[in-house]
Legacy VTK file of the C-alpha trace (Angstrom):
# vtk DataFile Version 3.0
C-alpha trace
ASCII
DATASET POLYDATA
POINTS 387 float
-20.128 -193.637 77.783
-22.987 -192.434 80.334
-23.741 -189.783 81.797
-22.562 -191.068 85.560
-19.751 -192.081 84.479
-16.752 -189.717 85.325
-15.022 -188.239 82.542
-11.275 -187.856 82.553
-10.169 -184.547 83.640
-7.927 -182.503 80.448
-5.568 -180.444 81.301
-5.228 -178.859 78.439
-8.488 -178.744 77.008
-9.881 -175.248 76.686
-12.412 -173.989 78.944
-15.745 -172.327 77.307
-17.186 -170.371 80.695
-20.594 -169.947 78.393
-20.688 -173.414 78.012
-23.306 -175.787 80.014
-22.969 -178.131 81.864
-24.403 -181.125 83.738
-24.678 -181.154 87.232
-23.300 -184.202 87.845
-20.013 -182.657 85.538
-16.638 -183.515 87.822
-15.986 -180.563 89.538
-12.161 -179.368 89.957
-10.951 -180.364 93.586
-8.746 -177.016 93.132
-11.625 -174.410 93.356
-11.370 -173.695 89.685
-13.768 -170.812 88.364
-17.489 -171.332 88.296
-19.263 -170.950 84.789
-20.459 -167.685 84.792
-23.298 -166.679 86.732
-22.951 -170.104 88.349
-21.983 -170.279 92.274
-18.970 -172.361 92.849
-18.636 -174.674 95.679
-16.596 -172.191 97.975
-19.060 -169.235 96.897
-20.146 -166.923 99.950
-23.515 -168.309 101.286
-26.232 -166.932 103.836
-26.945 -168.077 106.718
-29.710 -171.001 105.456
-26.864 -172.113 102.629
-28.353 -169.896 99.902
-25.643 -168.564 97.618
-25.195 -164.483 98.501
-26.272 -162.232 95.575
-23.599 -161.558 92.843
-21.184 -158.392 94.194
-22.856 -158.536 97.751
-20.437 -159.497 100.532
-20.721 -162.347 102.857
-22.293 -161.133 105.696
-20.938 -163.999 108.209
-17.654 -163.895 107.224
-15.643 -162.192 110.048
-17.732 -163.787 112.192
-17.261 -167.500 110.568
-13.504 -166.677 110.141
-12.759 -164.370 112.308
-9.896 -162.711 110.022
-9.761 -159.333 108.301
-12.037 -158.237 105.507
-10.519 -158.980 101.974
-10.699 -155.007 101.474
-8.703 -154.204 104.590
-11.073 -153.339 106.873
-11.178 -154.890 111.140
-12.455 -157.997 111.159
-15.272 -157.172 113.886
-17.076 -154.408 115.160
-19.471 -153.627 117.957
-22.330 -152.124 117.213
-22.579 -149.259 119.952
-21.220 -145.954 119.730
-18.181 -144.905 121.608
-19.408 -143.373 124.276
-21.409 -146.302 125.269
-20.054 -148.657 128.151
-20.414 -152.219 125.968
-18.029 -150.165 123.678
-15.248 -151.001 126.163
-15.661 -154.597 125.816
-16.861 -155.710 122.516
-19.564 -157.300 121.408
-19.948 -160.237 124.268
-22.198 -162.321 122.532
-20.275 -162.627 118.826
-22.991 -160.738 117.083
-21.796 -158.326 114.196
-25.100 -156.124 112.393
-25.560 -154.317 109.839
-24.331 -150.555 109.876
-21.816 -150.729 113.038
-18.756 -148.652 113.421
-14.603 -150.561 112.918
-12.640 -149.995 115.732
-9.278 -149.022 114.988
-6.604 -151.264 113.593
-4.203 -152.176 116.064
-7.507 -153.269 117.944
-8.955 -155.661 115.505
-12.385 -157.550 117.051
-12.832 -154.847 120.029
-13.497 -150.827 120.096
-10.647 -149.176 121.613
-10.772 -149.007 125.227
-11.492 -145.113 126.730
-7.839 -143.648 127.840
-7.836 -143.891 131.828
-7.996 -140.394 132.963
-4.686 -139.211 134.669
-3.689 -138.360 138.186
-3.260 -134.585 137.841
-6.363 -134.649 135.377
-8.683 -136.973 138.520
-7.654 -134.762 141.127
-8.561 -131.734 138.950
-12.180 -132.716 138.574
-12.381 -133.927 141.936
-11.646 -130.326 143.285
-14.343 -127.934 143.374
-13.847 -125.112 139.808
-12.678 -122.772 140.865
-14.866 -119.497 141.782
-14.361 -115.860 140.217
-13.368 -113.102 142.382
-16.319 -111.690 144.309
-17.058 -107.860 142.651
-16.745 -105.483 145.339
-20.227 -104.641 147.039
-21.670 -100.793 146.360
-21.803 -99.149 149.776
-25.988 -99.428 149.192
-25.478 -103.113 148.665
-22.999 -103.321 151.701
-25.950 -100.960 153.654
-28.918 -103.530 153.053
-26.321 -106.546 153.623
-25.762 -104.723 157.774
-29.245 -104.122 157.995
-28.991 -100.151 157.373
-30.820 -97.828 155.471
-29.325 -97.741 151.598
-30.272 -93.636 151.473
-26.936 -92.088 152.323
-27.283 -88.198 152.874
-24.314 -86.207 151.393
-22.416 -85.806 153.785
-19.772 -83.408 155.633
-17.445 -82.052 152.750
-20.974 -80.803 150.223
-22.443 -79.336 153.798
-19.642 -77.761 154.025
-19.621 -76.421 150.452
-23.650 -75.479 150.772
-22.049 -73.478 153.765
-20.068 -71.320 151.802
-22.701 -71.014 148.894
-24.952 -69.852 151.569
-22.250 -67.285 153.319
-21.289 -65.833 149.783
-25.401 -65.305 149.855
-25.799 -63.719 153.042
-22.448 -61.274 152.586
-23.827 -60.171 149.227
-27.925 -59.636 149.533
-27.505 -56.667 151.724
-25.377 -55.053 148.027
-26.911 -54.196 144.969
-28.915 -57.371 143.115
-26.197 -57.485 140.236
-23.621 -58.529 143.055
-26.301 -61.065 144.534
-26.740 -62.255 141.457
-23.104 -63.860 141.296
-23.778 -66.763 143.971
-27.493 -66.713 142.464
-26.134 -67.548 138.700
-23.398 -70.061 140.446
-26.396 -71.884 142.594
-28.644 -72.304 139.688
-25.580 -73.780 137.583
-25.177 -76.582 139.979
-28.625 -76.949 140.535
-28.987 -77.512 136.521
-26.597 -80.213 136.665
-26.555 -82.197 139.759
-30.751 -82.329 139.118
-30.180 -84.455 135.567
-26.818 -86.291 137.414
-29.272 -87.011 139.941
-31.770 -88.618 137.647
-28.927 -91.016 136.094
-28.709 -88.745 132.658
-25.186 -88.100 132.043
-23.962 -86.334 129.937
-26.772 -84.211 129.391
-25.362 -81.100 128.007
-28.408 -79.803 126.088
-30.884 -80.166 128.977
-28.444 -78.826 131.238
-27.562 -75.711 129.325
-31.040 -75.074 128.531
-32.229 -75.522 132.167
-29.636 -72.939 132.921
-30.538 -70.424 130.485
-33.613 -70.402 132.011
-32.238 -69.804 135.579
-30.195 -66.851 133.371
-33.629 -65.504 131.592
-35.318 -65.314 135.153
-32.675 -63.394 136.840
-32.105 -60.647 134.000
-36.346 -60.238 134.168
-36.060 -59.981 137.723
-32.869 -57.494 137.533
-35.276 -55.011 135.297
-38.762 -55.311 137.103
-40.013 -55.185 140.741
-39.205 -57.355 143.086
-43.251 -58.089 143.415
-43.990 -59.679 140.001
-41.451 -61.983 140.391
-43.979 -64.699 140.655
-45.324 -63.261 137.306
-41.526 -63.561 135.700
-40.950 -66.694 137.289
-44.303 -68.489 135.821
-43.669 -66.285 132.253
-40.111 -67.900 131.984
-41.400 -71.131 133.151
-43.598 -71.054 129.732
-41.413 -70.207 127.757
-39.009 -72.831 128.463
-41.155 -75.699 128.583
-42.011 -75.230 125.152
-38.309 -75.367 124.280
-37.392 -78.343 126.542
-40.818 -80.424 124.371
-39.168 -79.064 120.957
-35.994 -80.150 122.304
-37.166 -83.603 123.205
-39.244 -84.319 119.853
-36.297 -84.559 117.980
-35.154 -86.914 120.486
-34.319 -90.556 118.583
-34.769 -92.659 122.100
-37.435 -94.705 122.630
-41.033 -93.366 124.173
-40.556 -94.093 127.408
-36.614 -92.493 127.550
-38.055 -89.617 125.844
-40.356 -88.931 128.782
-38.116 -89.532 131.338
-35.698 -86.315 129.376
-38.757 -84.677 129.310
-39.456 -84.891 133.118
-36.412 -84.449 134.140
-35.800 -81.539 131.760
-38.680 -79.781 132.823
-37.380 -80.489 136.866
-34.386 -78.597 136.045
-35.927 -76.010 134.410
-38.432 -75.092 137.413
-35.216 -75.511 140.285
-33.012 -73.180 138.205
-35.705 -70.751 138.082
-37.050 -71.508 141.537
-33.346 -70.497 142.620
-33.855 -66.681 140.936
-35.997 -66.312 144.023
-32.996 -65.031 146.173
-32.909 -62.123 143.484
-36.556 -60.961 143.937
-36.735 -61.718 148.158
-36.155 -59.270 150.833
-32.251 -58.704 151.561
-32.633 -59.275 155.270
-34.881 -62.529 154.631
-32.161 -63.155 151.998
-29.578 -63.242 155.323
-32.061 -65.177 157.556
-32.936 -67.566 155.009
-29.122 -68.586 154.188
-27.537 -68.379 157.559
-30.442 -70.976 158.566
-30.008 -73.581 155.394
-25.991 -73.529 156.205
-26.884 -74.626 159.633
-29.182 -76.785 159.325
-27.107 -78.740 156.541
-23.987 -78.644 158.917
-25.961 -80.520 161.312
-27.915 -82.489 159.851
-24.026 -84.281 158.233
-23.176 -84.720 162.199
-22.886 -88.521 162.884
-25.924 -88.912 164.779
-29.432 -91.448 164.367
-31.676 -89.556 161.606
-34.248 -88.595 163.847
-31.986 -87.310 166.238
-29.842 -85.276 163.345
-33.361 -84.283 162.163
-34.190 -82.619 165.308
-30.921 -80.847 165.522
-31.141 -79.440 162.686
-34.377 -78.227 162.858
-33.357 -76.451 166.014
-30.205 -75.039 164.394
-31.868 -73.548 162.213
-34.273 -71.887 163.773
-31.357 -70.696 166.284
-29.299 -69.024 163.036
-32.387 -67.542 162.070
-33.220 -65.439 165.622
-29.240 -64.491 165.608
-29.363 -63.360 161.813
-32.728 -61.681 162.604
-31.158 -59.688 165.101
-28.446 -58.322 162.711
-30.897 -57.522 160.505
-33.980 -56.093 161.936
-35.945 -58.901 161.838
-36.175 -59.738 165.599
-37.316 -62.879 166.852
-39.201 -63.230 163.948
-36.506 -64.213 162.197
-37.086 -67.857 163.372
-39.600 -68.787 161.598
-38.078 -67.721 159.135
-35.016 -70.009 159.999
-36.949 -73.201 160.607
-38.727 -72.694 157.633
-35.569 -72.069 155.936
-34.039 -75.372 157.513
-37.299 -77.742 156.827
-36.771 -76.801 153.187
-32.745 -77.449 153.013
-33.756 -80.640 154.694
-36.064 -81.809 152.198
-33.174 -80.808 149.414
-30.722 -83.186 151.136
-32.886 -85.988 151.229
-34.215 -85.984 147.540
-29.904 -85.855 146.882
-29.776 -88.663 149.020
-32.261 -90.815 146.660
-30.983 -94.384 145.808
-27.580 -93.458 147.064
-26.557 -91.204 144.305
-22.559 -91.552 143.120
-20.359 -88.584 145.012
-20.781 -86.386 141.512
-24.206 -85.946 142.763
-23.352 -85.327 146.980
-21.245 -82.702 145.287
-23.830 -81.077 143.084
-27.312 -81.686 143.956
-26.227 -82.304 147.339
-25.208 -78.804 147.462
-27.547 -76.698 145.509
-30.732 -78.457 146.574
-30.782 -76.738 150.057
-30.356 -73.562 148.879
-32.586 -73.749 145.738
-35.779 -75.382 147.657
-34.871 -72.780 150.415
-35.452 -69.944 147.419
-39.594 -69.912 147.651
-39.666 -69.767 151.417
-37.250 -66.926 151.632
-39.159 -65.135 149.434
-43.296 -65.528 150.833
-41.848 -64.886 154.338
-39.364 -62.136 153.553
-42.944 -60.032 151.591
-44.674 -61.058 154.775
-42.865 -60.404 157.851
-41.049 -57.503 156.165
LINES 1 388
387 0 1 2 3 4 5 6 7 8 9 10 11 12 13 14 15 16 17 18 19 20 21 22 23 24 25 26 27 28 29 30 31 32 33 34 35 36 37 38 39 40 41 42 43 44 45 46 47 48 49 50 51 52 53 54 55 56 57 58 59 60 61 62 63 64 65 66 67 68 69 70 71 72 73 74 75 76 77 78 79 80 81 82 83 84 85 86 87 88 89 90 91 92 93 94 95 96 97 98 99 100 101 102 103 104 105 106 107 108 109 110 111 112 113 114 115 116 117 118 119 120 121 122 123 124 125 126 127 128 129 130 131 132 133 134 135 136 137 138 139 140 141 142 143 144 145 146 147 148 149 150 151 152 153 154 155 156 157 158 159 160 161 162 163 164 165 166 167 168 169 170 171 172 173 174 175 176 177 178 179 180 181 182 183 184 185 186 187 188 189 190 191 192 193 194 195 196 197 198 199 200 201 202 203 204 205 206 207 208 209 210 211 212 213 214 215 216 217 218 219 220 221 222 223 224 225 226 227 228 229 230 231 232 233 234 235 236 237 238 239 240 241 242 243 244 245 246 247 248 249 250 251 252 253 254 255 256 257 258 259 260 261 262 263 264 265 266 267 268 269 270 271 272 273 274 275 276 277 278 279 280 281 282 283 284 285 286 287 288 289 290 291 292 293 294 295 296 297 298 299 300 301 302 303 304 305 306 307 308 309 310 311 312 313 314 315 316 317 318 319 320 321 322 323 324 325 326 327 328 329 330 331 332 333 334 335 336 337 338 339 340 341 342 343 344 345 346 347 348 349 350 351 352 353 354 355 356 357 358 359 360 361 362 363 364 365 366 367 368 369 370 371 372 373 374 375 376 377 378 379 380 381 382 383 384 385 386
C-alpha cells in the first residue's frame, strides 16, 4: 500500500499521542486531539497563520469571534481609561491591545456609559457654592473701610474714670503723704497693667507684679526721705529693678525676639509705675494744679469734636483748671502753666492708649492711668520751680 494512499480510519484502534506520524496521515474531520506538541488544524493562530505559542492565548479571538473569553471574561475592551471621552463609545475602529481594561458584564464589547448627572445634582453645580458668612469687621477695619483714622482715643466713660483718679488726687495732696499715697499706689496699679495689656501681653502676671513693686519700693523711699532726692530714689529704684526684670526674662523659654519684646515692655512698666511716685515727692498745691488740669483736659479732649479741634480745647481747658486751682491754692496765675503743661502731658497719655485701637480692657486701664502717670514728672519740675 503507498504512502498516498488513504488508510482506513479504526475506530477502535488505540491511539499512541507519542507516536509519529506522516503528514500526509488522514486527519479526523471531528477535531480529534493533536499529537502532542503538534498544532491541530483548529489550533489558535497569529495574525500571519503561525500557530500561537503553547499556553499563550489567541490574541484575535474576541475580535475574530466576537464572543466571550473561554475564562469568563467580556469579550472586548477599549483601551482608554474611564474618564476618557472614547470610553463612552467603544473602541470605533474594532481594535483590541494589549493591557486594556473589561468593561463590566452586562456591557459586553463597550465601557459602561458615565451615569447622566441628575436634575437636582445639574442645577446644584450650575448655582454659584455657596459663600461663608462674612466675619464681622473690627471697628479699626470698619474705620479704614469709611476712610477714618483707625486710632480711636478712649473715650467718655475712662475720661470720666481719670476724672475721679485725678479728684481723689487733688482732695488728698493737701493731707499727709501716707493718705496721698492711696490714689498714688491705685494709679501705679493700673498703670502696671494696662502698659503690658497695651503691648498685647496678656496675662502677664509676673511683669505686672514686679512693675508694681517697683511703683511700691519708690513710694515707701519717698515716704522716708525728702521730697528733693526724689529724682535720686526714683533713678536708685529704677536700677534695681531692671536688674530683676533681665533675671526675670533670662529664664524666659520664648524665642529671642519675644524675649525682648517682655523685656521692653517690662522695663516700660517699670519706669511709668515709678514715674507715677512723682505725685508723692511734688509740691501739694502743684499736686492740685497738676490733677484738676489732666481731668480737664481728658474730659475734653473725649467731646465729639474733629481732633484738632478737641486738641485745642483741651489744651485750653486745661490751662483754664489750672489758673482756677492756682487760685485756691496760692499759686496765682501761675498756675497755668502749670495746667497746660499738665494737659499737654495727659494728652500725650491718651494717645499712646489709643495705639492700634487697643481692645476696651486697655481704654479702661492705660486709658486711664496714662494721663495721670505722664502728668507725674511735670507736676513735680514745676511744682520745685514756681513754688
Amino acid at each position: 500500500m503507498s504512502d498516498h494512499q488513504p488508510q482506513g480510519h479504526q475506530p477502535y484502534q488505540p491511539h499512541d499521542p507519542y507516536a509519529p506520524q506522516s503528514p500526509y496521515a488522514p486527519q479526523d474531520p471531528y477535531g480529534s486531539q493533536a499529537p502532542y506538541g503538534q498544532p491541530g488544524p483548529y489550533a489558535p493562530q497569529d495574525a500571519y497563520g503561525r500557530p500561537a505559542p503553547y499556553g499563550q492565548p489567541e490574541p484575535y479571538q474576541e475580535q475574530q469571534y466576537g464572543g466571550p473569553d473561554p475564562y469568563g471574561q467580556p469579550a472586548h475592551q477599549p483601551a482608554t481609561a474611564p474618564h476618557d471621552p472614547q470610553a463612552a463609545y467603544g473602541d470605533p475602529y474594532g481594535q483590541s491591545g494589549y493591557g486594556h481594561d473589561r468593561p463590566g458584564p452586562e456591557q459586553p464589547g463597550h465601557a459602561a456609559p458615565l451615569p447622566a448627572p441628575q436634575p437636582a445634582a445639574t442645577a446644584t453645580m450650575a448655582a454659584a457654592p455657596p459663600s461663608l458668612p462674612a466675619a464681622p469687621l473690627a471697628p479699626n477695619q470698619r474705620a479704614r473701610l469709611e476712610g477714618r483714622s483707625p486710632i480711636i482715643p478712649p473715650g467718655i466713660q475712662p475720661a470720666a474714670l481719670t476724672a475721679v483718679l485725678a479728684l481723689l488726687l487733688a482732695l488728698t495732696a493737701p493731707l499727709a503723704q501716707p493718705v496721698l499715697a492711696v490714689p498714688v499706689v491705685l494709679l501705679q496699679a493700673v498703670t502696671a497693667a494696662g502698659w503690658f495689656r497695651l503691648n498685647g501681653m496678656w496675662p502677664a502676671r509676673q511683669g505686672i507684679a514686679l512693675a508694681f513693686l517697683a511703683g511700691l519700693a519708690t513710694d515707701a523711699a519717698l515716704l522716708g526721705t525728702d521730697p528733693a532726692s526724689a529724682p535720686l530714689v526714683g533713678i536708685g529704684t529704677l536700677g534695681v529693678w531692671c536688674l530683676l526684670v533681665l533675671i526675670l526674662q533670662l529664664r524666659n523659654r520664648s524665642s529671642a525676639d519675644e524675649r525682648m519684646y517682655a523685656l521692653t515692655a517690662g522695663l516700660t512698666s517699670t519706669a511709668l509705675a515709678v514715674l507715677a511716685a512723682g505725685h508723692l515727692a511734688a509740691n501739694p498745691h502743684a499736686v492740685v494744679v497738676g490733677a484738676a488740669a489732666v481731668g480737664v483736659a481728658t474730659l475734653a479732649r473725649a467731646l465729639p469734636l474733629p481732633s484738632f479741634v478737641s486738641v485745642g480745647i483741651s489744651l485750653v481747658a486745661a490751662a483754664g483748671a489750672g489758673i482756677a486751682a492756682g487760685q485756691l491754692t496760692g499759686l496765682g496765675t501761675s498756675g497755668a502753666l502749670l495746667g497746660l503743661a499738665a494737659g499737654g502731658c495727659a494728652l500725650i497719655g491718651l494717645r499712646v492708649a489709643s495705639y492700634d485701637y487697643p481692645s476696651r480692657f486697655v481704654h479702661m486701664t492705660a486709658g486711664v492711668a496714662l494721663p495721670l502717670a505722664l502728668a507725674a514728672p511735670a507736676v513735680y519740675v514745676l511744682g520745685r520751680a514756681l513754688g
